[in-house]
N, CA, C and O atoms as CSV, one atom per row, in Angstrom:
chain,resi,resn,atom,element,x,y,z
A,1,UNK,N,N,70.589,124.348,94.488
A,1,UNK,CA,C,70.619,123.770,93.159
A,1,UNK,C,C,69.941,124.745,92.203
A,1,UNK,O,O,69.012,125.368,92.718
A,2,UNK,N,N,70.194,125.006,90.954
A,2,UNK,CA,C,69.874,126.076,90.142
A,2,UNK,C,C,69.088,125.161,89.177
A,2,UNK,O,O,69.195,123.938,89.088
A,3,UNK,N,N,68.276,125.980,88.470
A,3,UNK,CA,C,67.130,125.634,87.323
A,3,UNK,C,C,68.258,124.788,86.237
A,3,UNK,O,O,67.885,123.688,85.831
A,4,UNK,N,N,69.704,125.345,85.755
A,4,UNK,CA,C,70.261,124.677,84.711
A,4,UNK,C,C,70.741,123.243,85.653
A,4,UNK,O,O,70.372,122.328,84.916
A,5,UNK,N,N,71.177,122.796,86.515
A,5,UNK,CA,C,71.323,122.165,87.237
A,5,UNK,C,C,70.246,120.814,87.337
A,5,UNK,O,O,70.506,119.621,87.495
A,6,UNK,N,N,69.339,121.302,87.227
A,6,UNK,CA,C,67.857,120.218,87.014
A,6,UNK,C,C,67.836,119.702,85.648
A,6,UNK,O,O,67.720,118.522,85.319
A,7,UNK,N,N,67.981,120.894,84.765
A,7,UNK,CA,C,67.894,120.775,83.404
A,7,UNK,C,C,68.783,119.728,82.776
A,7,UNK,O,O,68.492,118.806,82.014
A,8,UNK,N,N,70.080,120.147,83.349
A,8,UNK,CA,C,71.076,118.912,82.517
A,8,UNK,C,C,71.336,117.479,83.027
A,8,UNK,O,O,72.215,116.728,82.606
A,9,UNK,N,N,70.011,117.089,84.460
A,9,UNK,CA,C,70.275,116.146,85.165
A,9,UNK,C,C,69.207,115.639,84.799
A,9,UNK,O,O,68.269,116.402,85.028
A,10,UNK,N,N,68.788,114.315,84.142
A,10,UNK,CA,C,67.842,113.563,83.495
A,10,UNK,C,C,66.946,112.971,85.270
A,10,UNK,O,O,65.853,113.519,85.411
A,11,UNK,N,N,67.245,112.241,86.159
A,11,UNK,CA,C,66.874,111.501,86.954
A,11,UNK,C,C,66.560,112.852,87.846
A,11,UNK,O,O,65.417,113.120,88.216
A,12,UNK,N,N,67.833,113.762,88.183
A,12,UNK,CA,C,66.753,115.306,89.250
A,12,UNK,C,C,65.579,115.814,88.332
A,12,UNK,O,O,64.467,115.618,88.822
A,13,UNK,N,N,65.595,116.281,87.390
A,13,UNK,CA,C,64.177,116.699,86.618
A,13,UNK,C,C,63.095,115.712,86.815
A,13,UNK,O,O,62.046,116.104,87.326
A,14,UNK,N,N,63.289,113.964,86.325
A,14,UNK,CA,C,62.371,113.163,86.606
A,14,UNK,C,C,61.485,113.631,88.021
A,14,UNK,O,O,60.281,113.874,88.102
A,15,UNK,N,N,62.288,113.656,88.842
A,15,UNK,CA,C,62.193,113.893,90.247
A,15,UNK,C,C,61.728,114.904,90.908
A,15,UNK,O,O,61.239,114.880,92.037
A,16,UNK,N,N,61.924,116.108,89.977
A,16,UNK,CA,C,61.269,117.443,90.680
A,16,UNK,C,C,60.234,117.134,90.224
A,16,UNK,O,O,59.274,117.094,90.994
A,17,UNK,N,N,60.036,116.791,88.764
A,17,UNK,CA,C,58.788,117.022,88.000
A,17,UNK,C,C,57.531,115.916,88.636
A,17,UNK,O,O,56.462,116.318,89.095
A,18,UNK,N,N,57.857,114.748,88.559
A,18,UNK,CA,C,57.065,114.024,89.609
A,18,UNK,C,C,56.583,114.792,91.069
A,18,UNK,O,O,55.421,114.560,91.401
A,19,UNK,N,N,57.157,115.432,91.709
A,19,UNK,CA,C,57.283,115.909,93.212
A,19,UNK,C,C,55.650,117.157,92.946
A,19,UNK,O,O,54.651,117.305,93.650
A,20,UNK,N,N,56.075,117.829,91.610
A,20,UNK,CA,C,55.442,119.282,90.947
A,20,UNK,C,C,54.303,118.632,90.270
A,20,UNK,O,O,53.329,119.347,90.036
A,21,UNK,N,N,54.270,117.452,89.935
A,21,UNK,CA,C,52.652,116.993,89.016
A,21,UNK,C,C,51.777,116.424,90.512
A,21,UNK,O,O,50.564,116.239,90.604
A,22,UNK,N,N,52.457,116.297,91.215
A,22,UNK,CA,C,51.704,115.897,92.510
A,22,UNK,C,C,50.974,116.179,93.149
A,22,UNK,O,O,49.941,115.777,93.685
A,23,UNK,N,N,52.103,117.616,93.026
A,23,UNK,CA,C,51.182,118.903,93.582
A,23,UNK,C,C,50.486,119.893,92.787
A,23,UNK,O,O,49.815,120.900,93.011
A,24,UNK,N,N,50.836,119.330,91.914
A,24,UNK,CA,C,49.372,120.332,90.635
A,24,UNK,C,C,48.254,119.395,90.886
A,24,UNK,O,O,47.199,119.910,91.254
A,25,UNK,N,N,48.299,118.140,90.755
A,25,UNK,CA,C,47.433,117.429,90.838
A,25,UNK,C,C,46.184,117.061,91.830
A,25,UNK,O,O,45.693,115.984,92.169
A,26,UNK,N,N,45.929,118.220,92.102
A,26,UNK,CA,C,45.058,118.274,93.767
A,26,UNK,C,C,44.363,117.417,93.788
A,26,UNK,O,O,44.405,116.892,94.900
A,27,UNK,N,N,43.584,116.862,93.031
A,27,UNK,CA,C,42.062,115.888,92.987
A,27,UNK,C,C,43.150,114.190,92.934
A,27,UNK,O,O,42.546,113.221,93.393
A,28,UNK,N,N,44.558,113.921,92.431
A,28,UNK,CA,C,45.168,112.898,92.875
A,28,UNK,C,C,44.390,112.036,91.858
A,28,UNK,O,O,44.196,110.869,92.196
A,29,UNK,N,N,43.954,112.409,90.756
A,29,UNK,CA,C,43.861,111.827,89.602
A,29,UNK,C,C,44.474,111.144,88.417
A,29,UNK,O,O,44.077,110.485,87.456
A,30,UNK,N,N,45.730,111.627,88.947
A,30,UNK,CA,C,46.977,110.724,87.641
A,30,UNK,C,C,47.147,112.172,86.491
A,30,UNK,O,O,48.122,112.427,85.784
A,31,UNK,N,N,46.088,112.808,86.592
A,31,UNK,CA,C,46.264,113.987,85.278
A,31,UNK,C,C,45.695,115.258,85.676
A,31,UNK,O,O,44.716,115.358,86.415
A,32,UNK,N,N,46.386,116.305,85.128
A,32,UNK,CA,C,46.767,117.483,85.514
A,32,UNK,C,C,44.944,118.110,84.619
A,32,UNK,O,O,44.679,117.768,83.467
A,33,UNK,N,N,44.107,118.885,85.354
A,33,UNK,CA,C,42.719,119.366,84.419
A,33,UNK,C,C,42.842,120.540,84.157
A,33,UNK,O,O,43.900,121.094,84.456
A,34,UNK,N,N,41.823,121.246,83.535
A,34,UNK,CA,C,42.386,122.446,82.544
A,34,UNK,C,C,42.485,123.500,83.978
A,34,UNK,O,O,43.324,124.399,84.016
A,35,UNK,N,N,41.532,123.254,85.103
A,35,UNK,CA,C,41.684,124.359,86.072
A,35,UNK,C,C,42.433,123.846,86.949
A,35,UNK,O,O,42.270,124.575,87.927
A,36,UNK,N,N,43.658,122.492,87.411
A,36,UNK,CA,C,44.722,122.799,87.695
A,36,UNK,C,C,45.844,123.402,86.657
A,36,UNK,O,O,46.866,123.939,87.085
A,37,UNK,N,N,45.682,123.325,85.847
A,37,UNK,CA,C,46.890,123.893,84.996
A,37,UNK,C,C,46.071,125.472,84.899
A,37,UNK,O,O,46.837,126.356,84.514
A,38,UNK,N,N,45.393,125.694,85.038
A,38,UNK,CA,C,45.076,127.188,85.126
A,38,UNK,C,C,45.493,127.635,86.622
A,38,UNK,O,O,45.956,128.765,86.772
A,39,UNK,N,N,45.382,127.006,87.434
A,39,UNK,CA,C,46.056,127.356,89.009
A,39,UNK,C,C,46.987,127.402,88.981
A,39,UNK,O,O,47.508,128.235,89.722
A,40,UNK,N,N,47.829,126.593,88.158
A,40,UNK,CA,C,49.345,126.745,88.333
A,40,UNK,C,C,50.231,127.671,87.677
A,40,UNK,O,O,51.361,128.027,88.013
A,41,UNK,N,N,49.373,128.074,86.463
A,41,UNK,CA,C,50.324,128.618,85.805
A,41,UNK,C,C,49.952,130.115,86.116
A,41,UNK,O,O,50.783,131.016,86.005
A,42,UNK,N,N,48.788,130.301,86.470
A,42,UNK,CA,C,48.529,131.585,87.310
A,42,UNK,C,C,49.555,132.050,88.513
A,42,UNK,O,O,50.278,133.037,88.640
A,43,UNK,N,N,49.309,130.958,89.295
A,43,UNK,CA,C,50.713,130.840,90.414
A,43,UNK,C,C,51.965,131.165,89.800
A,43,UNK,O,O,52.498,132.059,90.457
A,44,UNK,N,N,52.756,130.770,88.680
A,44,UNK,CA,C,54.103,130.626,88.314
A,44,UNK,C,C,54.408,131.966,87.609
A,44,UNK,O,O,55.542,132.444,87.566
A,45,UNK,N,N,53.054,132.673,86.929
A,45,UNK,CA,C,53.184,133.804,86.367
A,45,UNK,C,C,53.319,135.089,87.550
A,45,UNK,O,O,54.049,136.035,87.257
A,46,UNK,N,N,52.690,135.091,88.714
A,46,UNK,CA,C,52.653,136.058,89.492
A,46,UNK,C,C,54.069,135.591,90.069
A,46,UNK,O,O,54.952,136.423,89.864
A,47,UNK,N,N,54.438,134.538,90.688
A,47,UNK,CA,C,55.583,134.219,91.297
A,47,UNK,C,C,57.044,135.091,90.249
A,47,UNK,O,O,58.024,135.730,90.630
A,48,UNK,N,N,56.601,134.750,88.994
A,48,UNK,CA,C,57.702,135.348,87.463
A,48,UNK,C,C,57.497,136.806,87.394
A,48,UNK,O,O,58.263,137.450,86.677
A,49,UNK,N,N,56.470,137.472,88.112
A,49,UNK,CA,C,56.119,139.036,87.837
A,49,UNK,C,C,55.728,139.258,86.261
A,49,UNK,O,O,55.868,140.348,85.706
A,50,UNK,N,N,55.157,137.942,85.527
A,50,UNK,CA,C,54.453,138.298,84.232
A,50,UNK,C,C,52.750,138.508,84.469
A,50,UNK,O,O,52.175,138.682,85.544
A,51,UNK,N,N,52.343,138.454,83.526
A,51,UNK,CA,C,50.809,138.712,83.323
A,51,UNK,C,C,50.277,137.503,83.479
A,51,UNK,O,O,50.575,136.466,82.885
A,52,UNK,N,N,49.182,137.743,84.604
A,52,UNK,CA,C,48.796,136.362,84.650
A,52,UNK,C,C,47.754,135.830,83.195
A,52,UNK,O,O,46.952,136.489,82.533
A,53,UNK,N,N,48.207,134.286,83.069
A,53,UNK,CA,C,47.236,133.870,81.902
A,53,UNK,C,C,45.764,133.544,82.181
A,53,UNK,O,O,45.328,133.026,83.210
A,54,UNK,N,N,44.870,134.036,80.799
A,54,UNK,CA,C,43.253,133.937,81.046
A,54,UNK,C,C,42.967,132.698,80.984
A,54,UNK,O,O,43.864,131.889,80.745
A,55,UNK,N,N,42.228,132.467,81.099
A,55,UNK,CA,C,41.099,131.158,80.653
A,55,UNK,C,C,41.656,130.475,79.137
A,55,UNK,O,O,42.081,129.356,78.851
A,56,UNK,N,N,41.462,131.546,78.453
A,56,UNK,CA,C,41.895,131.107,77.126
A,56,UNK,C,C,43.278,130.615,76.892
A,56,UNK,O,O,43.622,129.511,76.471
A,57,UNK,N,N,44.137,131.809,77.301
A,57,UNK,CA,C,45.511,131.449,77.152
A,57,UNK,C,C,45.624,129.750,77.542
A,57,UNK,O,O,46.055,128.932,76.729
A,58,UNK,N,N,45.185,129.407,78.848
A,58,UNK,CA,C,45.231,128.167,79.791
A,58,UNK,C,C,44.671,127.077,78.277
A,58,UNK,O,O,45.490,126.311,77.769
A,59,UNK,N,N,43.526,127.158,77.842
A,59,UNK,CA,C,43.174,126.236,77.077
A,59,UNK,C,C,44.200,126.089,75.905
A,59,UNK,O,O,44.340,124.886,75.687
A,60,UNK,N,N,44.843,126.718,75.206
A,60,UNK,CA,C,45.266,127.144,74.107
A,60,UNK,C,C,46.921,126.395,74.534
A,60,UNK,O,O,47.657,125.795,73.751
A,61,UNK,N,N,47.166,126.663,75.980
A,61,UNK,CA,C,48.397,125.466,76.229
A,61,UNK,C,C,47.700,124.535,76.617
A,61,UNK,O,O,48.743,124.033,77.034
A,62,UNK,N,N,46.934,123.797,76.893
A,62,UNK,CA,C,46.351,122.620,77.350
A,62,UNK,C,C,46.256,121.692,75.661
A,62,UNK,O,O,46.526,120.514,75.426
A,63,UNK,N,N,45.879,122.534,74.937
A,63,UNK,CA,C,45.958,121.889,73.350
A,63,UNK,C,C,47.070,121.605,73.119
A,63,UNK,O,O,47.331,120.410,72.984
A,64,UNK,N,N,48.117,122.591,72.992
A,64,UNK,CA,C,49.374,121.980,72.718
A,64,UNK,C,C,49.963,121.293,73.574
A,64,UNK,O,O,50.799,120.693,72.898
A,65,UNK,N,N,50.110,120.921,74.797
A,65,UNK,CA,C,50.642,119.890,75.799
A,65,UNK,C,C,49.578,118.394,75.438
A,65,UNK,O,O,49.933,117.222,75.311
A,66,UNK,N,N,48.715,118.774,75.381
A,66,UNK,CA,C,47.691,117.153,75.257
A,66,UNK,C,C,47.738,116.965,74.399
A,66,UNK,O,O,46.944,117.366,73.547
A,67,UNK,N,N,49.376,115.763,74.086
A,67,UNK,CA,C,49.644,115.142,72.405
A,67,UNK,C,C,48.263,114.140,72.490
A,67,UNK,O,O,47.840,114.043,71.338
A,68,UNK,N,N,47.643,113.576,73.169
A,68,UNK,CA,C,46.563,112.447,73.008
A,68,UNK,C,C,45.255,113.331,72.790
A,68,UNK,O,O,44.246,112.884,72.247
A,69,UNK,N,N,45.315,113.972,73.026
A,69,UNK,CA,C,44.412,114.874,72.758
A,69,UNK,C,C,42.691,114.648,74.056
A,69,UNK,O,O,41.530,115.013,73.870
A,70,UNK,N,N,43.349,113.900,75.276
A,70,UNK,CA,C,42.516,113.189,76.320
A,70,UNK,C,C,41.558,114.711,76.956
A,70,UNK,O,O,40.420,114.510,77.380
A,71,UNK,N,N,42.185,116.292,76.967
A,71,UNK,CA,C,41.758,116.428,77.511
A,71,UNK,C,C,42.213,117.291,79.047
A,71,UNK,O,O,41.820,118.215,79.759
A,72,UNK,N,N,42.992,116.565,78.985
A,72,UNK,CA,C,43.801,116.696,80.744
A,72,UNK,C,C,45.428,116.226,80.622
A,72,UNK,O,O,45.534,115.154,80.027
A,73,UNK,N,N,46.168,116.563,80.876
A,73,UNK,CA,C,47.696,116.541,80.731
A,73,UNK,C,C,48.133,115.091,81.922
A,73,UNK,O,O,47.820,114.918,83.100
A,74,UNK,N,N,48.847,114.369,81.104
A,74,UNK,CA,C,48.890,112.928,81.914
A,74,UNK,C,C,50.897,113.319,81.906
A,74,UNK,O,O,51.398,114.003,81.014
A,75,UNK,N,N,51.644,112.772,82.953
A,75,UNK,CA,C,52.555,113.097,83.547
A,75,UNK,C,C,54.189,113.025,82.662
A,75,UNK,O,O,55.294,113.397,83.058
A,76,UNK,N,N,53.828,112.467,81.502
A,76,UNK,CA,C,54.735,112.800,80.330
A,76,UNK,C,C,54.495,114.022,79.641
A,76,UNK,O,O,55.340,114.763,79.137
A,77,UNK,N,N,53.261,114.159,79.671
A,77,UNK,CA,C,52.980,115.271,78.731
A,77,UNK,C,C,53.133,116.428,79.585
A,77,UNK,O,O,53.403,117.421,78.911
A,78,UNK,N,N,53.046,116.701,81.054
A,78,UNK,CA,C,53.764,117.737,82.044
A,78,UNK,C,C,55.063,118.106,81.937
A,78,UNK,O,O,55.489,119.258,81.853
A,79,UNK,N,N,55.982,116.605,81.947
A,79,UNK,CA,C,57.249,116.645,81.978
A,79,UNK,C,C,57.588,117.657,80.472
A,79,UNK,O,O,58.627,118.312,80.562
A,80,UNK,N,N,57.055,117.763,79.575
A,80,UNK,CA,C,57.342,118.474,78.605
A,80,UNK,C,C,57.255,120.210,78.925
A,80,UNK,O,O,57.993,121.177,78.738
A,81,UNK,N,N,55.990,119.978,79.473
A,81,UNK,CA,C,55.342,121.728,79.964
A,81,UNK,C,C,56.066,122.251,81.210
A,81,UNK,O,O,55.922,123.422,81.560
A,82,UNK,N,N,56.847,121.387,81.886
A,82,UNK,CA,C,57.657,121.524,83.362
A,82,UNK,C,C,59.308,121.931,82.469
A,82,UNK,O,O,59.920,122.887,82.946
A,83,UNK,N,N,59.945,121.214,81.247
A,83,UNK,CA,C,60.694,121.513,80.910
A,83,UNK,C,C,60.761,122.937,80.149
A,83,UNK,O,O,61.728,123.695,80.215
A,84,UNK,N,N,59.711,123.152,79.497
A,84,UNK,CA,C,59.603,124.851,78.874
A,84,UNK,C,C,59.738,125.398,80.020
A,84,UNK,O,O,60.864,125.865,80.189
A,85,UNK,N,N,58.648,125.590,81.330
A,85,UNK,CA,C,58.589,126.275,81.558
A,85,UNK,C,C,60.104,126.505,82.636
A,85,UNK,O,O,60.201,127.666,83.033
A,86,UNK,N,N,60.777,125.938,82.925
A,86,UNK,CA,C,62.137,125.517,83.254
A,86,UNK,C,C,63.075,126.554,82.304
A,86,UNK,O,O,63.640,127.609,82.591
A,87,UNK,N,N,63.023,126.094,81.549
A,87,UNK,CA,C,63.752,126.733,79.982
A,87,UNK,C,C,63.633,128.192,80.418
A,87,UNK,O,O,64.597,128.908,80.691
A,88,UNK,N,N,62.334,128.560,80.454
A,88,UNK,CA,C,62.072,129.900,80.614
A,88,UNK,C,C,62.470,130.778,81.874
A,88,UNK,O,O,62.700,131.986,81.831
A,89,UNK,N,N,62.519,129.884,83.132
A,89,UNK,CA,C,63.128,130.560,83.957
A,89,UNK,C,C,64.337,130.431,83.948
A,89,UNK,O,O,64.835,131.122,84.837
A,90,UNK,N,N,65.148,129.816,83.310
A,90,UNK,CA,C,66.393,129.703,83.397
A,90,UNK,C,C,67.191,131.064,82.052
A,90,UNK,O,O,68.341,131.492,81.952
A,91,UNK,N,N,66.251,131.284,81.451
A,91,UNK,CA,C,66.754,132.102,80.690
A,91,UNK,C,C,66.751,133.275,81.335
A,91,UNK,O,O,67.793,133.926,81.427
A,92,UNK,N,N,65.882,133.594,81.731
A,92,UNK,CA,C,65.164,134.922,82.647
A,92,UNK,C,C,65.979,135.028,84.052
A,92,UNK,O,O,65.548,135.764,84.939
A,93,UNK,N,N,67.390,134.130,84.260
A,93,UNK,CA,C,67.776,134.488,85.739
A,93,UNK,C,C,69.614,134.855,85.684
A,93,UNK,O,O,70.212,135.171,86.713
């Protein structure tokens, strides 16, 4: 199954993306914290052969993904950051 394949399927995206906040979610907290989303996107950048992101970079998307502004990315507000970053590999393949 290919990245556009997920993309144009509303219920497979639900589904990966649930499967992927699960497993970002190490501590099994319901919400994604600034140093899992710094693990992950560290992971996704070396996996992409880009530069991995700093500390800062990590906070600076953690602001713009946390529309509530809680703090920690709760599993709608992933599904948004799972679809960019989707977007992005799908452009890139």
């Amino acid at each position: 199954m290919s990245v556009k394949e997920i993309l144009k399927n509303s219920k497979l995206f639900d589904k990966i993306a649930q499967q992927t906040f699960d497993a970002v979610d190490t501590d099994g907290s319901g919400l994604v914290s600034e140093d899992e989303l710094f693990i992950i996107l560290n992971s996704i950048a070396s996996d992409l052969g880009y530069e991995k992101p700093t500390e800062e970079d990590t906070k600076n998307i953690l602001k713009e993904i946390d529309v509530d502004k809680s703090g920690a990315i709760d599993f709608s507000e992933f599904k948004e950051l799972f679809k960019r970053i989707l977007n992005i590999i799908n452009e890139h393949t």
